[in-house]
C-alpha positions as CSV (number, residue, x, y, z in Angstrom):
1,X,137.2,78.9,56.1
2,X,135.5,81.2,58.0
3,X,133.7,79.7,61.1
4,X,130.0,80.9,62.5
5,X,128.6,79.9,65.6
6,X,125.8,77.2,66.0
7,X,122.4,79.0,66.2
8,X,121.4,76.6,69.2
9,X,124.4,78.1,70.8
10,X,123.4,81.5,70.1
11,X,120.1,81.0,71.4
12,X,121.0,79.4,75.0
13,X,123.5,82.3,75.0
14,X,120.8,85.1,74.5
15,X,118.5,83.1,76.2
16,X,120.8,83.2,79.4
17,X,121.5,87.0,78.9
18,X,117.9,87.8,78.6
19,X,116.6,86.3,81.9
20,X,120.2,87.1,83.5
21,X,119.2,91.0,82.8
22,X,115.5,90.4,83.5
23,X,116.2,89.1,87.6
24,X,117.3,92.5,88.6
25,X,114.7,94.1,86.8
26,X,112.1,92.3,88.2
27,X,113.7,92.7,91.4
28,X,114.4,96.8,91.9
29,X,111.8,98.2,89.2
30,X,108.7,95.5,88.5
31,X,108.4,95.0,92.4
32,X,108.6,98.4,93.8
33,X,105.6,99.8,91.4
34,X,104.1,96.7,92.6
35,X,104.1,98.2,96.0
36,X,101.8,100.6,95.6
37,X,98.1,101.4,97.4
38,X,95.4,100.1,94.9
39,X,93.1,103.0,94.1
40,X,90.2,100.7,92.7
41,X,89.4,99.7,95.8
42,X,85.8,98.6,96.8
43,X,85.9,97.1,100.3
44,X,83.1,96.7,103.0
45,X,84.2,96.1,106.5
46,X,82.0,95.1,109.9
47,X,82.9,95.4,113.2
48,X,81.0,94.0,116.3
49,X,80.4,94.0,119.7
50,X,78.4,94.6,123.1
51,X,78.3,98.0,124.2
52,X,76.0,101.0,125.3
53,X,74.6,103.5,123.9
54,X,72.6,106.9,124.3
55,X,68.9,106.2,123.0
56,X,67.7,110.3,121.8
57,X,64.3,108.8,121.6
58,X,64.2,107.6,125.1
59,X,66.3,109.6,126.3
60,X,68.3,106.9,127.8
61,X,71.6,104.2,127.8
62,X,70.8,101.3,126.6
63,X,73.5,99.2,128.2
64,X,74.2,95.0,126.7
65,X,73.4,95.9,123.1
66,X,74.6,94.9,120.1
67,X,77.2,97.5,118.7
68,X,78.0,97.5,114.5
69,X,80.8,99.5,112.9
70,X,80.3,99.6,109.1
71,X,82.9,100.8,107.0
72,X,82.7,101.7,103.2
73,X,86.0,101.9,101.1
74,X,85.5,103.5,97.7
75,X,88.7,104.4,95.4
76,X,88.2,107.4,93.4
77,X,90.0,106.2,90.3
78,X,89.5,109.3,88.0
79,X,91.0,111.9,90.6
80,X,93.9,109.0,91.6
81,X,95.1,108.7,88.1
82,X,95.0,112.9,87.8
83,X,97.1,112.8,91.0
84,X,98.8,110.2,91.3
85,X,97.7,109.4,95.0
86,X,95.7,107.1,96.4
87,X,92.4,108.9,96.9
88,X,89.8,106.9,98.9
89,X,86.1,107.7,100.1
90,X,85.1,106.0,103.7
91,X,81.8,106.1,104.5
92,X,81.4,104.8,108.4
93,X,78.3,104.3,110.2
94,X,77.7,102.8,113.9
95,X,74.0,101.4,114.7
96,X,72.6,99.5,117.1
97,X,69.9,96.5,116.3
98,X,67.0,99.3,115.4
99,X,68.9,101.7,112.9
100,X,71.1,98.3,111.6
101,X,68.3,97.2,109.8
102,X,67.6,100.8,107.7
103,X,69.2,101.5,104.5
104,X,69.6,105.2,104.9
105,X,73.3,105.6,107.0
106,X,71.5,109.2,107.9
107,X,69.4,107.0,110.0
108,X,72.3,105.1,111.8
109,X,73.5,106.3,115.6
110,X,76.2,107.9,114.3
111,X,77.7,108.0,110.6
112,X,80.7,109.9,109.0
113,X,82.3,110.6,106.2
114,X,86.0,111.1,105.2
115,X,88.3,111.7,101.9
116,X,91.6,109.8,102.5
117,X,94.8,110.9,100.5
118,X,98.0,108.6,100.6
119,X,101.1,109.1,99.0
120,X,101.0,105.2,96.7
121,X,104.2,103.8,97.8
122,X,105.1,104.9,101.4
123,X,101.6,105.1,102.8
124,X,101.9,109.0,104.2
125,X,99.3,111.3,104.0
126,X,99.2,113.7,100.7
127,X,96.9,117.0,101.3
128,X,95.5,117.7,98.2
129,X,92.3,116.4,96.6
130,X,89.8,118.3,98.2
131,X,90.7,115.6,101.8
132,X,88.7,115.5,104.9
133,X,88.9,118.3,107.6
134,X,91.0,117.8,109.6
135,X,94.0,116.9,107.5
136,X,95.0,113.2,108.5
137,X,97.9,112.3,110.1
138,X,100.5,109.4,110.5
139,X,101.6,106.4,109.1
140,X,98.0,104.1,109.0
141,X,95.0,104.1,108.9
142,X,92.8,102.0,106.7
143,X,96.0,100.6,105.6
144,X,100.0,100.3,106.9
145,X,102.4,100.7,104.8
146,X,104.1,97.7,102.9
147,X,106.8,95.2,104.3
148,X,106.2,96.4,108.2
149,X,108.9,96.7,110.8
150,X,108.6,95.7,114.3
151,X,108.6,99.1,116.1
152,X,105.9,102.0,116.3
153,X,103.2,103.0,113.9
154,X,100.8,106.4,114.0
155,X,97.7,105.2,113.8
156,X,95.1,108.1,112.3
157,X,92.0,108.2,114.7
158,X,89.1,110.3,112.9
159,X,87.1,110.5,116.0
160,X,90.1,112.3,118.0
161,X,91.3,113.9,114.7
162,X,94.8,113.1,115.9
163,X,97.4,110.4,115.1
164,X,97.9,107.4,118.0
165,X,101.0,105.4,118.5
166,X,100.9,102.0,118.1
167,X,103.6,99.9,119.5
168,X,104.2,96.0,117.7
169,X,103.4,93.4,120.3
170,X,104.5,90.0,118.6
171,X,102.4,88.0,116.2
172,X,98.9,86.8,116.2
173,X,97.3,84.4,113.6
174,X,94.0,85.0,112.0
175,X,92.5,82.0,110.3
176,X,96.1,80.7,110.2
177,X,97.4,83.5,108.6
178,X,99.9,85.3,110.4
179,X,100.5,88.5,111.4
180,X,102.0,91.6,113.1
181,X,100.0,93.0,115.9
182,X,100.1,96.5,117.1
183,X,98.4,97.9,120.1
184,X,97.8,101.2,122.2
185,X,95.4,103.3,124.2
186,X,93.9,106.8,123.9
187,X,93.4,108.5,127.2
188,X,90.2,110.5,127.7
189,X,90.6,113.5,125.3
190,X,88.3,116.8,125.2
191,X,87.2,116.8,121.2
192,X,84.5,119.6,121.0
193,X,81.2,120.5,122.4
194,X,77.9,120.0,121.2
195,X,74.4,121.5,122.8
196,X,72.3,119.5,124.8
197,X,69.7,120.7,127.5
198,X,71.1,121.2,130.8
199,X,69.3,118.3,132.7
200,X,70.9,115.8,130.5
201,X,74.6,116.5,132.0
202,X,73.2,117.0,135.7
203,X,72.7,121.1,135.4
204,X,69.7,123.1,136.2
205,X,67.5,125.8,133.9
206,X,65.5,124.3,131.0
207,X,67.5,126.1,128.3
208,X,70.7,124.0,126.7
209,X,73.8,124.3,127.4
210,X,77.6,124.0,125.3
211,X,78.1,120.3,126.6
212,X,82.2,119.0,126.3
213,X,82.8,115.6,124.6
214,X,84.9,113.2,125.6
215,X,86.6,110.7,123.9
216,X,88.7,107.5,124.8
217,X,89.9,104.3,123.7
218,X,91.7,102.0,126.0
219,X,91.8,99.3,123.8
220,X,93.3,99.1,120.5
221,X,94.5,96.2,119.1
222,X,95.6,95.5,115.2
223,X,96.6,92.8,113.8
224,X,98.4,93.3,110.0
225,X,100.2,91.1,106.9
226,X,103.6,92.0,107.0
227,X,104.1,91.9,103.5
228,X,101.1,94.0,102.3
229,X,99.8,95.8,104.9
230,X,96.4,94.9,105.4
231,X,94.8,94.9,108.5
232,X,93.9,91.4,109.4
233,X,91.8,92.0,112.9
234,X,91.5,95.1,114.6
235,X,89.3,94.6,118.3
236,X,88.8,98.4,119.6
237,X,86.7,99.8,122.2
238,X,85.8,103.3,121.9
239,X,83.7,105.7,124.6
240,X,82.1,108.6,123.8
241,X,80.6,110.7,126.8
242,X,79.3,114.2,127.5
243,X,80.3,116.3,130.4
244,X,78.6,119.3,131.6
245,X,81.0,122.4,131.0
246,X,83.7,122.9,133.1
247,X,82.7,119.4,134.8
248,X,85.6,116.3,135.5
249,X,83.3,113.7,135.4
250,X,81.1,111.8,132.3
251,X,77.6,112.9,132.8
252,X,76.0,110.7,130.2
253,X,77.5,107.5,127.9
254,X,76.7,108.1,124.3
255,X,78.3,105.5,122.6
256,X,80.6,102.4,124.4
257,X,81.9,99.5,122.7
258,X,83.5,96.7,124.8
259,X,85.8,94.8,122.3
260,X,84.6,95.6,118.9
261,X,85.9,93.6,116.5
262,X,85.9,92.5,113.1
263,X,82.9,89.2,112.0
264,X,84.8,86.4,110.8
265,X,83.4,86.9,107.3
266,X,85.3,90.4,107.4
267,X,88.5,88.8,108.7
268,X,88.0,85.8,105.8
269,X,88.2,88.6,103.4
270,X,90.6,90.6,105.0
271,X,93.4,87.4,104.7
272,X,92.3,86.6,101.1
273,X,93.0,89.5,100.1
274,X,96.2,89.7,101.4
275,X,97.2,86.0,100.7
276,X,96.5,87.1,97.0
277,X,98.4,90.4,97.0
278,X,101.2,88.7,99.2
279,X,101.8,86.0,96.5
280,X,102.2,88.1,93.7
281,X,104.4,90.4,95.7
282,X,106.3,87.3,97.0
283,X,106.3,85.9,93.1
284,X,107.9,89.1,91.2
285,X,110.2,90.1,94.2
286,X,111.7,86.6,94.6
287,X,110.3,83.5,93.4
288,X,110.7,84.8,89.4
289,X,113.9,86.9,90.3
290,X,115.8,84.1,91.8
291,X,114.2,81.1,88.8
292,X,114.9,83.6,86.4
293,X,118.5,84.2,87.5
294,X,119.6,80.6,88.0
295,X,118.3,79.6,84.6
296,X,119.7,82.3,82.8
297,X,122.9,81.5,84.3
298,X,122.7,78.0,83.3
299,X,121.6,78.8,79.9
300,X,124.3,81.7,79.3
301,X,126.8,78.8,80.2
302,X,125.9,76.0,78.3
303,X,125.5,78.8,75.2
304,X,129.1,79.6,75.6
305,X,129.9,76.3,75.8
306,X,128.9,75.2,72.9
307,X,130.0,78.0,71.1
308,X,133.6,77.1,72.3
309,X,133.3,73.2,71.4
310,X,132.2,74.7,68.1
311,X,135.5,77.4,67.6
312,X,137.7,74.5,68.8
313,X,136.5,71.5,66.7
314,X,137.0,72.7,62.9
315,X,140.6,73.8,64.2
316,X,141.2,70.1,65.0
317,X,139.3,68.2,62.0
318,X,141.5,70.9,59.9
319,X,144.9,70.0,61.6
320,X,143.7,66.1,61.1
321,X,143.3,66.7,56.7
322,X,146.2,68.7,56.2
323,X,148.5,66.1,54.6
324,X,151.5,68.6,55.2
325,X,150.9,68.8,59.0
326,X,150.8,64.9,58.7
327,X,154.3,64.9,57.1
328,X,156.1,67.0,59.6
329,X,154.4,64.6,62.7
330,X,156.1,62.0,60.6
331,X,159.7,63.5,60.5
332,X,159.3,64.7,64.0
333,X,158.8,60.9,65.5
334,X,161.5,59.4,62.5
């Protein structure tokens, strides 16, 4: 007689093959498109500090003031989903306690805005989608790229329009999240003139004059999740000054921040989010990879166990009913 395998065999055996095949999927497909820049994002981020600033309606520094960085994130979804990049919309304004107040950015001290294209999985730039001017550069800028390494990062710097390096300098926790941190300097860098009158950078006349700005940071200092990313804390400390043409000295301070850096509500978010997106990175690249493996493992060897306990059992209940199997055991021992 013919003999078929027990269905509750069969099913621990499929069962096992199933989750056996589905650990490596998870592992090298499911995770890596997991790993990619979100393009609906919708983030608001707030910097402060003390600083200085140029006052045009006094036509004065104001030195000890209150300094806010605000930063608007906004995925365009439609063109990301055409492109295939990340395509993100900043909006950044700076104001001081009298413009913070206003709802028009127009009205802030200084406010810019940028087009940001990324390449979805490594994190480098992509120039398409009608970007900013200047093209971006580096490696990060709103955002590092996944799974970071301890070494050096460009960091894109939209006020010098150039990339910085940023070395890793240990670990630093942010509301007991941890993280890489990555620091670095910009040294005082000519980007572009502007025209001011002449008695504002120390020349004489009455008529204006092609004034050089300066920019420089001296301290940058990130801190990122390793896993997705996201920038955690960043504390920076930019100057912006005017010279007169030709001069080697700053004439007049227009904007100086001394240790801007994120509010703790902006650093809460910043570690939610990537607690949240570093779980379900940490679930499908390891935690489901590794449960699904091991039970599939068990379950594709208890399957073929039973199904062998099942091929080997009829052979011996027919061996036991045969009667002439019986008589030759009985010549064999007379």
């Amino acid at each position: 007689m013919r003999r078929q395998p027990s269905r509750p065999a069969l099913a621990l055996l499929a069962a096992g093959v199933f989750l056996l095949t589905l650990a490596p999927l998870l592992a090298w497909y499911v995770t890596p498109h997991a790993k990619r820049t979100p393009i609906d994002v919708h983030t608001t981020t707030v910097s402060t500090g003390r600083g200085s600033y140029f006052d045009a309606g006094s036509l004065a520094v104001r030195h000890d003031e209150t300094i806010t960085i605000t930063r608007h994130v906004l995925g365009d979804v439609a063109e990301s989903e055409r492109s295939g990049r990340a395509v993100w919309d900043v909006s950044t304004t700076v104001d001081t306690p009298r413009t913070l107040p206003l709802a028009d950015p127009r009205k802030s001290l200084q406010w810019s805005t940028e087009r940001w294209v990324t390449d979805r999985r490594t994190n480098a730039p992509v120039h398409c989608c009608a970007e900013s001017r200047p093209p971006h550069e580096g490696d990060a800028y709103l955002k590092f790229p996944f799974d970071l390494r301890k070494g050096t990062y460009r960091w894109w710097d939209a006020t010098l329009a150039a990339a910085v390096p940023l070395r890793y300098a240990g670990t630093r926790e942010v509301l007991g999240h941890q993280g890489y941190r990555y620091t670095g300097t910009v040294a005082p860098t000519r980007v572009g003139t502007r025209p001011v009158p002449a008695p504002l950078v120390g020349l004489p006349g009455s008529r204006p004059v092609q004034a050089e700005q300066w920019y420089a940071n001296p301290g940058i200092d990130l801190v990122v999740d390793r896993r997705t990313g996201r920038v955690l804390d960043a504390v920076t400390s930019p100057r912006v000054t005017l010279r007169g043409p030709g001069q080697h000295t700053d004439a007049v301070t227009l904007l100086r921040g001394d240790g801007l850096e994120f509010t703790p509500a902006t650093q809460r978010q910043q570690v939610e989010l990537a607690r949240k997106d570093g779980r379900k990175l940490l679930l499908l690249g390891t935690v489901l990879p590794l449960a699904a493996g091991g039970t599939g493992a068990v379950l594709a060897v208890a399957g073929a166990g039973l199904m062998a306990l099942r091929w080997r059992r009829p052979r011996r209940l027919a061996e036991g009913a045969d009667p002439s199997a019986a008589q030759e055991r009985d010549l064999s021992s007379g």
